[in-house]
Each structure stands twice: as C-alpha cells, then as structure tokens.
N, C-alpha and C positions, 0 to 999 in steps of 0.2 A: 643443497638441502632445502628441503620447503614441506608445506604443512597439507597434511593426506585430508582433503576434504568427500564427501558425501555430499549427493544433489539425490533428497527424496521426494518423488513424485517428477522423476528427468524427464519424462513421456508429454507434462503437462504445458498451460501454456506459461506461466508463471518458472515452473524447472526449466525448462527452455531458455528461459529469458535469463535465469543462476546463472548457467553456465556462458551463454554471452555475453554477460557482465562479468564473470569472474574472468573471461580470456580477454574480453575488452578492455581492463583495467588491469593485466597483468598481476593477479594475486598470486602470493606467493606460493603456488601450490607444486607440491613434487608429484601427487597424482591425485588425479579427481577420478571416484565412483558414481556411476549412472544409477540410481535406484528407482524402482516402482513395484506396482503390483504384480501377483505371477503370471497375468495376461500380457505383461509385458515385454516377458523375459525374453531375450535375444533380441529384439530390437536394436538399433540403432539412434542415437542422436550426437548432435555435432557439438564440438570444445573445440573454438577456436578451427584449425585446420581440420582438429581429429574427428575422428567418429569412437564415440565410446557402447560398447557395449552393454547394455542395460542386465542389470541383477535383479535376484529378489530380496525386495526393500525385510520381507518378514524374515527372511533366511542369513541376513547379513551381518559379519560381526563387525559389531561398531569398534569395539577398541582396536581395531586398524585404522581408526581416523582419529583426526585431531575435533575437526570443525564438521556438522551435521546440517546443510538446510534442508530445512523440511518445506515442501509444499506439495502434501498429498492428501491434503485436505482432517478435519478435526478428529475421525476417528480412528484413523492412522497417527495421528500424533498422540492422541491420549493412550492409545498404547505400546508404540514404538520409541517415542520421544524417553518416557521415564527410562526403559530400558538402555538406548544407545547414552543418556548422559549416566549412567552407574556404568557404566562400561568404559568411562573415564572420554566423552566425548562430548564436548559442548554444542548445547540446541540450538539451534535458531528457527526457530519456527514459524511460519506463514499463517496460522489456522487460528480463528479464535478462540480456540478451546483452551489456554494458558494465557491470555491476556490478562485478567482479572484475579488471576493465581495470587495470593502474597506470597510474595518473596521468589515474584518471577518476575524480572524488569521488563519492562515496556518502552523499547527504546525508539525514538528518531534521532541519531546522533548528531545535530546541528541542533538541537531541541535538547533532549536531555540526556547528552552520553555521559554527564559522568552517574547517572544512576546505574550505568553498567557495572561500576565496581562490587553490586551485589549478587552479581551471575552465580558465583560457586556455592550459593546454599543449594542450589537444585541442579546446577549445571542447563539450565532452559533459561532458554531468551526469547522474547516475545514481538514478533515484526506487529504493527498497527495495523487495523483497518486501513484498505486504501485511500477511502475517506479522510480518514481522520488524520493518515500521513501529512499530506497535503493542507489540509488547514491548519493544521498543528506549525505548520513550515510558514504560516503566512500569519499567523497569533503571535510567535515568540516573540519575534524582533518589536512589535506594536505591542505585547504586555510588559517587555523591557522598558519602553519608550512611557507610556502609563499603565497602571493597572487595569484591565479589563474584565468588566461584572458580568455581561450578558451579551451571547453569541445566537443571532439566528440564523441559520443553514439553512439554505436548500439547494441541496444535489442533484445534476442532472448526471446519471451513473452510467458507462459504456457498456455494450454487453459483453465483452472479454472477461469483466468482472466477474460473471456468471461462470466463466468456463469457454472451451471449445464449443462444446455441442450448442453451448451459446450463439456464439459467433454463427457457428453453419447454421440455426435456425434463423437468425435475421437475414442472413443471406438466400438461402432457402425461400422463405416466406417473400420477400422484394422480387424476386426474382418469378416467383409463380403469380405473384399478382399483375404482372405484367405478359401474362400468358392466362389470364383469368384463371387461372388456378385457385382451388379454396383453401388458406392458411392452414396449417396444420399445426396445432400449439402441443408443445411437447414441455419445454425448459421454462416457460413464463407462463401467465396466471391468462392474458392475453395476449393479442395480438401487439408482437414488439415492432415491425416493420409500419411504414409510416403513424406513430403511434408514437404515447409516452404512457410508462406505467407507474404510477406510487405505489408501488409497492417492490421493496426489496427484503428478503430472508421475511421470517413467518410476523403475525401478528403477537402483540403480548398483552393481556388485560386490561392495561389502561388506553388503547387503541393505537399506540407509537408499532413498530416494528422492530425486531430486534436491532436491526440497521441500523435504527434511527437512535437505537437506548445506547448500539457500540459508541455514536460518536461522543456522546456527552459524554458517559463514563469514562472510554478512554480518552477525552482530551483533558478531562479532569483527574486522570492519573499522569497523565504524560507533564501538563503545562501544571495547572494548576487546579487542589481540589474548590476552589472560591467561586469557580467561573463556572458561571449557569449557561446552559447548553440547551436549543429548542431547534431538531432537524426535524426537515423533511427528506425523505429518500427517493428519484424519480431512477426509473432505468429510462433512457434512451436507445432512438435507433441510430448507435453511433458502434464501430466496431471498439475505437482505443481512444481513450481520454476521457476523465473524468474533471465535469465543470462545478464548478459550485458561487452560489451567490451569496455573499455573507455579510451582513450585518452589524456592526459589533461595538457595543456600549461600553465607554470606556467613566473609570471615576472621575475624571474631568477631563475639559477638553482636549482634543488632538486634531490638528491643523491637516490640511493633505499634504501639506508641504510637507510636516515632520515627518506621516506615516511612509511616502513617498522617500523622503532618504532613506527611513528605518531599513523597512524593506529592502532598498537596493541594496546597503552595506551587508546585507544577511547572507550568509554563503548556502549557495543551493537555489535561490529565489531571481527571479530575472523581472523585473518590471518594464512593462510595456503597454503606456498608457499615453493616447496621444487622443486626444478629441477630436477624431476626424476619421471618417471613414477608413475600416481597414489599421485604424489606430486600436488595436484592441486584437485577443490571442482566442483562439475558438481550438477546439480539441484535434480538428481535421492536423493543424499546424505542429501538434505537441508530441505525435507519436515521433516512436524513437529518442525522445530528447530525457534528458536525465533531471535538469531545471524544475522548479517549480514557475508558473508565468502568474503575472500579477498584471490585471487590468482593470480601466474601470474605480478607481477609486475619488470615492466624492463626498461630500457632505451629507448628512442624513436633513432635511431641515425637520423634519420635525421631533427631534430629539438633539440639543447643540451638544451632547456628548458624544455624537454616532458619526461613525464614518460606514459606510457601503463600498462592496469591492467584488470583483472576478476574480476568480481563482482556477487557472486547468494547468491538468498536469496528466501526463502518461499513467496510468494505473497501475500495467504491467512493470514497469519501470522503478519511479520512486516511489508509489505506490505497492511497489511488492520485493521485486529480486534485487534492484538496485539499494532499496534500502538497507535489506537482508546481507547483501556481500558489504556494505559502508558497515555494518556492525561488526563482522565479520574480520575487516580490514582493522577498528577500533582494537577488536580482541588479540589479536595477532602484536600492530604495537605497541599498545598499552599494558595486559597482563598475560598473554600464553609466553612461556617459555620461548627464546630466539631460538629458529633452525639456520 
C-alpha cells in the first residue's frame, strides 16, 4: 500500500522534473496520475521506468488521490487547487498565487517545516519562489548563528525559470546568430542570448518587479518577518541554475569562520569555497544536483557586520519539484494517515 499522488501540469518542465524526483527518491506512491491541460490529453511522460498517460487536469477527480502537486502555473491553481483540496486532497502547489494566502504555509522544510502543521485549514501548501528557495537555504543556518537585519540580492535567473518555450528561445536565438539570423523575441522583453536582462515578471509602482517584491516578502514569511529584504532580479543566458550574490547584515558581528561551519552543518547546503581558481561553483556545475552550493564567502569591509557570499543551485530541482516532493515526503511521515 502507498499513497495515490497527482503531478499537475506533468507536460511541463518543472512536472517533469515531480515525477523524476518522486521515482528518484522512491516515494511512497501506489500510483501516480499525469495531469495537464486538454491539449494534452494522451500524451505520454516518463515515472521512473514507466510511461504514464497524461489526463485532463479540469476533468479529474481529485478525491482519488492523497497528495496533489501542482505546477501548471497560477491560474490553474486558483481554480483547480481550492477544488481538489475540498475533495479531501492535499496541495502542494508550485505557482505564486497561494504564497501570501493566510493560513496557507510557505514551506522550505530544512527552513521552516514545522509550519506545516498548519496545512489542514485549507488543505494548500505553498512551494517558494525559486529564488527565494535557495536563499532562504543559505539565511537559516547564519540567522540561527546571529540575527540578520538586512539582505541584499542580486539574481542572475536561468531561463528554464521562464518555462520551456524559454529554453527554446535562448537556444533559438544563439543559434541564428551565428548563421546571422535576426533574433526573434517572443518569451522576454529583449534579447536573452548573449545578453542579461533586469527584468523578471511585470513591473509594480514603486519601480521593484514583482520578482523582486516575491523575495522579500516571502523570505520574510518563511525566515523571518524582521529582516529587510532589497533584490535585484537579472534573467541570464544560462539554460539551469540560478545564481545569486548576497549581502547580509547581521546584528553584530559574524566571522567567515562561523558562517563557513554554519553552513556546512546545514542539511541541503554544500560549501565550496576555496580561493583559487575553479575554487568556487558556477550554475553550468549545479544542474541535476539536488544541494544548495555556497561560495565565495568573505568579509564585507565596509560594513564589520556584513558578510558577502555566492549562492547557486538548480532551479528546476530545489528550486521547484525537489522541494515540492521534500514536503510532500514531510506530509506522509509526519501527519497523512500510514498506508
């Protein structure tokens, strides 16, 4: 016996990657459903050995599952999501559109699972920004170690983040410019191949991005609401891995030494920081890898509270499905019923 899961949005690159992690980690599933849109329907994607036949996600009755992840983006979950958790099936949802919900948890489980014990007011659980996954992973153990007043960010973002059609545009575009071909921008605002763009998801009045407003507020729901939060959001022309440069002002001082052991004892976090060429973790290195990497970590001097540091980690990964099935795994041995 094991626990009937749903993969919504299985078509995508993010559901893709559900289901390789849930067969890569042997969850305890008796059977997994393929869900998506009805352009979907019959398709195929792979579990483990299998090839599962893809449903439709609108037509699907959830109360034959236990567990639900969603990654079929925010306006499939605002209306699908309510529906399969009254149907007696627990959310997990990828999309930012329940992040900010009360009384919908916001989890990184090496960060803050036990706020999961307040799942069953709505039956919806809330994956993090990829972003903010990732930094959140690399703040805990260093706001354990002192408290930390002020975080400044700047993300260099992959374009998987964006999606597929992402991907095939930088690919696309690289590829015609080397055949003079004239870029044809479809998925970004410019030109993403040899390029970098600031700007990720729409602007918002005060001139931030909403990217840039996810991180603070959700890192100030996840870690703590104390700690001021100032990103920048960059897309790069990188397919998998998201990098960030982080900043971070603590109430008094912290040594590299300390933050350097913090870190390493942290579960999920891998430090590799050597001062010397090739001493240090770049995004090329990170796909596939489930870890967060930590490099680069050094004195700020001109602040003696401040430490600076590298941050990359897989997007698709911890950044999305990996984190989704670690809640997923939480729920199962902590509070769903034993099968």
């Amino acid at each position: 016996m094991g626990y009937k899961i749903a993969v919504v949005g299985a078509t995508g690159n993010v559901g893709r990657e559900m289901l390789n992690t849930l067969a890569e980690r042997n969850f305890p599933a008796e059977e997994i459903f393929a869900l998506a849109s009805s352009r979907s329907i019959g398709r195929t994607v792979s579990y483990g050995d299998d090839d599962l036949i893809v449903q439709d996600a609108a037509r699907f009755d959830f109360s034959q599952v236990d567990i639900a992840l969603f990654s079929a983006g925010g306006t499939t979950s605002k209306t699908l999501a309510p529906k399969a958790a009254e149907a007696g099936c627990v959310v997990i949802d990828n999309s930012s559109y329940w992040r900010m919900e009360p009384g919908v948890p916001l989890i990184v489980p090496e960060v803050n699972g036990e706020a999961l014990a307040g799942y069953a007011k709505k039956n919806i659980i809330a994956n993090p920004n990829c972003s903010t996954i990732q930094m959140v992973m690399a703040l805990k153990p260093l706001h354990d170690l002192q408290p930390i007043k002020r975080v400044i960010v700047s993300t260099y973002q992959a374009v998987s983040g964006a999606g597929r059609a992402a991907m095939d545009e930088l690919f696309n575009q690289t590829r015609g410019i080397y055949v003079n071909d004239l870029p044809t921008k479809e998925q970004f605002t410019k030109q993403i191949a040899f390029n970098v763009i600031p700007h990720i998801d729409e602007f918002m009045d005060d001139g931030a991005t909403r990217e840039e407003w996810k991180m603070m507020a959700e890192t100030r729901k996840i870690l703590d609401p104390d700690v001021a939060v100032h990103a920048t959001c960059v897309r790069v022309p990188v397919f998998v891995g998201h990098s960030e440069s982080i900043n971070i002002e603590f109430e008094m001082p912290v040594t590299v030494e300390e933050a350097r052991k913090a870190l390493k004892a942290f579960p999920g976090v891998s430090v590799i920081d050597h001062r010397q060429d090739e001493g240090y973790v770049t995004p090329q290195e990170v796909a596939g890898e489930d870890n967060v990497f930590i490099s680069r970590i050094r004195k700020d001097p001109s602040n003696p509270n401040t430490l600076s540091l590298w941050c990359v980690s897989d997007n698709l990964r911890k950044g999305a499905a990996l984190n989704a099935v670690q809640i997923a795994e939480m729920l199962v041995s902590d509070y769903l019923p034993k099968k």
